[in-house]
LUMKE-142941 format. One record per residue (C-alpha): x negated, y, z negated. Coordinates in Angstrom, 2 decimals, decimal comma. Layout:
      east     north        up
         X         Y         Z
...
***
This chain:
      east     north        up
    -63,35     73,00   -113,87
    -62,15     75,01   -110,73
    -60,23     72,59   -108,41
    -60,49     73,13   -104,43
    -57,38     74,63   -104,61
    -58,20     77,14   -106,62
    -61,89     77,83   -104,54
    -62,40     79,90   -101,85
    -65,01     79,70    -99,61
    -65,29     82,63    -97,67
    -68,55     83,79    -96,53
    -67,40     86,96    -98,02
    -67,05     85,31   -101,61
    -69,65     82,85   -101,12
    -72,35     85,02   -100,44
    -70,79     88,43   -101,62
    -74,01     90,32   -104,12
    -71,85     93,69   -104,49
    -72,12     95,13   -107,82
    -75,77     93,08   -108,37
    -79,01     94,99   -109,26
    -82,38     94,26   -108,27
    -86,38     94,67   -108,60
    -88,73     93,77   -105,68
    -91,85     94,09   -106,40
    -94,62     94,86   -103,75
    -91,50     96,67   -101,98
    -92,70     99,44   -100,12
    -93,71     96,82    -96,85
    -93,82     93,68    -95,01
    -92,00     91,14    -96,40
    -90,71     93,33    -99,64
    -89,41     96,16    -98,21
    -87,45     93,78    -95,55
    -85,98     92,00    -98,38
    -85,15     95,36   -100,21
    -83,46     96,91    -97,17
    -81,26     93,17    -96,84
    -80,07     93,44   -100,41
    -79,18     97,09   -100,11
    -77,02     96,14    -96,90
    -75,32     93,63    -99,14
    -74,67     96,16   -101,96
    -77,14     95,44   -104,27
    -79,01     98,22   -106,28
    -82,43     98,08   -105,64
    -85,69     98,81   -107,37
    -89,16     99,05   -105,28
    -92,02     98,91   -106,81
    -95,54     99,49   -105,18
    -99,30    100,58   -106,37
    -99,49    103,88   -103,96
    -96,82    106,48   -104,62
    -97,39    107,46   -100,84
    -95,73    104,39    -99,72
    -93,32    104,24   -102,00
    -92,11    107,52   -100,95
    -92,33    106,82    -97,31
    -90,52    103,40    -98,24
    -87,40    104,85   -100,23
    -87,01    107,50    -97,06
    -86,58    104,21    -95,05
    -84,46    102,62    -97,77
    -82,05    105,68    -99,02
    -79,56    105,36    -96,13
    -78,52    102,02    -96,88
    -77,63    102,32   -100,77
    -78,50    102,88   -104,03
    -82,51    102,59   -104,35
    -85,28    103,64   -106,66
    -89,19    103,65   -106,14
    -91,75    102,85   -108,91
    -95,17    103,39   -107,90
    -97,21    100,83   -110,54
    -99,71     98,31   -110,63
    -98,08     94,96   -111,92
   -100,94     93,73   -113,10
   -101,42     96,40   -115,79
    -99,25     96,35   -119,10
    -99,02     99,57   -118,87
    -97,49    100,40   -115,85
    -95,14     96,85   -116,47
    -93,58     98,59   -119,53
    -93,54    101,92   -117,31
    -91,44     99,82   -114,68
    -88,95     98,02   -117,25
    -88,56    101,21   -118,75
    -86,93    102,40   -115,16
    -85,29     99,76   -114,76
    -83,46     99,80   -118,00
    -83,23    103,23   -117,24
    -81,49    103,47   -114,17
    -79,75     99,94   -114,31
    -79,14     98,94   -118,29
    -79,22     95,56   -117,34
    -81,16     93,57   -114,18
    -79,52     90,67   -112,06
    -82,21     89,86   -109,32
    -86,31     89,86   -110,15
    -87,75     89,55   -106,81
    -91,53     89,00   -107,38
    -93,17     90,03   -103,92
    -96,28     91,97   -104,87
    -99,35     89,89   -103,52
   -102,61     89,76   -102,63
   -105,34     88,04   -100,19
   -109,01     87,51    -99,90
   -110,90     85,51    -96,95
   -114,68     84,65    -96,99
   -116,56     81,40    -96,66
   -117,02     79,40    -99,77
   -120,62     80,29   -100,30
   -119,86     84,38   -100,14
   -116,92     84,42   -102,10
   -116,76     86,75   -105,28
   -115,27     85,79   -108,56
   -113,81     89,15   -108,29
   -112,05     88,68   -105,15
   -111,04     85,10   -106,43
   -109,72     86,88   -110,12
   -107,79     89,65   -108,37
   -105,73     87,18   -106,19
   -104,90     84,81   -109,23
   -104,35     87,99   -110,80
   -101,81     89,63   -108,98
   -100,03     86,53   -107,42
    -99,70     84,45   -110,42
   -100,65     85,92   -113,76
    -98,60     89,48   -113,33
    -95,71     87,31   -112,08
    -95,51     85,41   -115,36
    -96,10     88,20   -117,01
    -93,48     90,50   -115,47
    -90,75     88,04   -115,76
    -90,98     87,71   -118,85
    -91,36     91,46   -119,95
    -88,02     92,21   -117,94
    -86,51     88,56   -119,65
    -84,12     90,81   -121,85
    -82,67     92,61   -119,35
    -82,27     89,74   -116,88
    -80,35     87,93   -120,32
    -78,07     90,98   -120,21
    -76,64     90,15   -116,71
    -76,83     86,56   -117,36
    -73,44     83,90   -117,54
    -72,93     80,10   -117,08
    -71,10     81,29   -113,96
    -73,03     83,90   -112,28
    -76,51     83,75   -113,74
    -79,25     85,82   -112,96
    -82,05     85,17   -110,48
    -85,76     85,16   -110,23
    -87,17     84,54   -106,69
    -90,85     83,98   -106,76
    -92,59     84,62   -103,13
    -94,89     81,66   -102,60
    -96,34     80,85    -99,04
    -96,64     77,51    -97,13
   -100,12     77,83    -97,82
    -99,09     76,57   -101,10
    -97,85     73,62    -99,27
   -100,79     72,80    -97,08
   -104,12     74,03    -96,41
   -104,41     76,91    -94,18
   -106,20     76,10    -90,85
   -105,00     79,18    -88,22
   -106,89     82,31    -89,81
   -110,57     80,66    -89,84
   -111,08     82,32    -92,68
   -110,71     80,42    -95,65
   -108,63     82,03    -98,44
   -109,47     79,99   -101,76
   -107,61     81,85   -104,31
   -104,56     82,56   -102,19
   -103,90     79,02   -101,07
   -104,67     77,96   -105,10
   -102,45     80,92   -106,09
    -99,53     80,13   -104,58
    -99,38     76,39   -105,05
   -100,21     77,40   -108,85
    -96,83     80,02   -108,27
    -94,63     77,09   -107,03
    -95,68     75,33   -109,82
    -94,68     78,01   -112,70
    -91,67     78,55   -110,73
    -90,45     74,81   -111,34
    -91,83     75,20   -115,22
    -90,02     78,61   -116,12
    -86,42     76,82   -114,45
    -86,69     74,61   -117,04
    -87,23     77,03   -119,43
    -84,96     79,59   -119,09
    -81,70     77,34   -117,71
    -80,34     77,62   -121,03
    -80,90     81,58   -121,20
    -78,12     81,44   -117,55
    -81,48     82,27   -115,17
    -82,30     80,39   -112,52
    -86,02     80,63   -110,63
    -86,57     79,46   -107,34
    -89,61     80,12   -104,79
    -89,49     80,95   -101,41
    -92,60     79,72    -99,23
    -92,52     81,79    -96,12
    -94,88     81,05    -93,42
    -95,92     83,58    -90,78
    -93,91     86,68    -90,44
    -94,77     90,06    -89,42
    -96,61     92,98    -91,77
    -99,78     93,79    -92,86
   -101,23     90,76    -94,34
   -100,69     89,03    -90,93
   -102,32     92,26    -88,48
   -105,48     90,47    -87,86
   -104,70     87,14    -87,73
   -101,22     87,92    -85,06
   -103,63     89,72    -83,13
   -106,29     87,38    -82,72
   -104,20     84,14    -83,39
   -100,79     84,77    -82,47
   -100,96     81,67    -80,09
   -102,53     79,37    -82,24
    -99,58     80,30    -84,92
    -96,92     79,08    -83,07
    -98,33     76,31    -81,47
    -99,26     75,01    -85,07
    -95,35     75,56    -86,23
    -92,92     72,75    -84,73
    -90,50     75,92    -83,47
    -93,34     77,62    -81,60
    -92,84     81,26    -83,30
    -92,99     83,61    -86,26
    -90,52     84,10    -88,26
    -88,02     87,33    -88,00
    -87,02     89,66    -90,90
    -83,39     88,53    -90,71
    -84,22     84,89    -91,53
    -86,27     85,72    -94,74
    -82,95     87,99    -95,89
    -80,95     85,12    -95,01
    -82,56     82,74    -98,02
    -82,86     85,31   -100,10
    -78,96     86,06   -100,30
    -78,36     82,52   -100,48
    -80,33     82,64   -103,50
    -78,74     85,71   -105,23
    -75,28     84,40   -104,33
    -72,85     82,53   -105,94
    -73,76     80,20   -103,13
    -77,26     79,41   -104,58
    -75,85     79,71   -108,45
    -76,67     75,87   -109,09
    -80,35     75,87   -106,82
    -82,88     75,98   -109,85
    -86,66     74,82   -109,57
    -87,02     74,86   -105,78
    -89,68     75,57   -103,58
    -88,28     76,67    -99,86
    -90,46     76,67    -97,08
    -89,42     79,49    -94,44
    -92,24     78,51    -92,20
    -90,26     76,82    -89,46
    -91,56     73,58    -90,29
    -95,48     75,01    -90,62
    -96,21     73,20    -93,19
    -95,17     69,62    -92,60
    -96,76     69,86    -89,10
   -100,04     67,80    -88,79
   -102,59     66,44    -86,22
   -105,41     67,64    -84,06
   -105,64     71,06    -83,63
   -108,45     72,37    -80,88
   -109,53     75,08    -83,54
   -110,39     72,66    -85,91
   -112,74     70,15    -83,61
***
C-alpha cells in the first residue's frame, strides 16, 4: 500500500486523464458535446457518436481543434449500428477507457394522450441501449482495465430520476421512469463488473442549457431557478468538472453512485405557485 509519503496530490496527478480514450454517446450537442470538448481539453481521445451524420460533422468541426476526436453517426438503439460503433472504436483506439452514455431522449403529454410508442422509445434509448452498449463495448473497456486505474462508465441520469418533475407542466412519464430505472442499473452493473477493474457511476444533472431545455428556459426560466436552492442553471464547466473527477484517478474508488448536478433541485420541496 502507497504511504503518504510516497503520494502526491497534485491537481495535476490527481485529476490528470492524458493518454485516456473515450466514447460519448449522444455527442454531437448539449450536454454530450460539452462533455466531449472537456475531455479533449484534458487529453483524452474522444469518440462522438450521434443519429444524424449532419451534426456529427458540424460537431467534430467544433471538436477537432482541441484534440484527437472521431464522429460516428449511429443509432444506439440498433444492433447494428452498436457493432458498427465498437467496430470504430476498436478501430481507431484498440482498447476504450471512458464509456460516457449521453444519448437520450424525451416525450411530454398528459397521461390520457400518451403513446406507448413515445413511452417505448424513451425506455428505449435511455435505458435499454445503455445496457446494451456497455456491455457490447465490455471487452474493450476490460482491455484498459487495472486494480489501479480502472476503467469508467458514466451513465447520464437526470434529477428527474430523483424527484418528480414539476417546472415543465408537461408531464414526462417515461423520462422521469427512465432515468430512475438508469440510476438503478447503474448501482447493479458496479456490482457486477468491480471485479472486471470497471467502475459505473451516474451523473444526475438538473437544468443546463441545450436543446432538450429550449422550450421549457424560454417559457420557465424563472420558475427553474426559483425551484433550485442556488437560484440558476447550471454552466457547462460544472458538468466537465464531475465528469473528470470521475475519469480520474481522483474518482478511481467512487463505484455505484448517483450524483445530482442540479444545484440542490432535487432535494428542494414545498409550495410552488405553479402547482396550486
Amino acid at each position: 500500500m502507497t504511504s503518504d509519503a510516497d503520494s502526491s496530490y497534485a491537481i495535476s496527478n490527481l485529476f490528470s486523464l492524458t493518454g485516456k480514450t473515450a466514447l460519448v454517446t449522444g455527442g454531437s450537442s448539449g450536454l454530450g458535446l460539452i462533455m466531449a470538448k472537456g475531455l479533449l481539453q484534458n487529453g483524452v481521445r474522444v469518440i462522438i457518436a450521434s443519429r444524424k451524420k449532419e451534426k456529427c460533422d458540424l460537431a467534430l468541426k467544433e471538436l477537432a481543434p482541441f484534440g484527437e476526436c472521431y464522429a460516428v453517426s449511429c443509432d444506439v438503439t440498433q444492433a447494428e449500428d452498436r457493432k458498427r460503433l465498437v467496430s470504430e472504436v476498436e478501430k481507431q483506439f484498440g482498447a476504450l477507457s471512458i464509456l460516457i452514455n449521453n444519448a437520450g431522449a424525451n416525450w411530454g403529454a398528459p397521461l390520457h394522450e400518451y403513446p406507448d410508442e413515445g413511452f417505448a422509445k424513451v425506455i428505449d434509448t435511455n435505458l435499454n441501449a445503455v445496457f446494451s452498449l456497455t456491455r457490447d463495448v465490455l471487452s474493450l473497456l476490460e482491455k484498459s482495465a487495472s486494480p489501479e486505474d480502472p476503467a469508467r462508465v458514466i451513465n447520464v441520469g437526470s434529477m428527474d430520476g430523483i424527484h418528480v418533475p414539476i417546472v415543465q407542466r408537461v408531464p414526462t412519464f417515461a423520462y422521469s421512469a427512465s432515468k430512475a430505472a438508469l440510476h438503478h442499473l447503474t448501482r447493479t452493473l458496479a456490482v457486477d463488473l468491480a471485479s472486471k477493474h470497471i467502475t459505473v457511476n451516474a451523473v444526475a444533472p438538473g437544468f443546463f442549457e441545450s436543446r432538450m431545455t429550449g422550450y421549457v428556459f424560454e417559457h420557465y426560466k424563472q420558475d427553474i431557478e426559483d425551484d433550485c436552492p442556488l437560484h440558476r442553471v447550471g454552466k457547462p464547466d460544472e458538468m466537465v468538472g464531475i465528469i473528470v473527477y470521475l475519469a480520474s484517478r481522483a474518482g478511481a474508488y467512487t463505484n455505484g453512485t448517483v450524483i445530482p448536478v442540479d444545484g440542490g433541485t432535487s432535494i428542494s420541496k414545498g409550495a410552488r405557485s405553479w402547482t396550486s
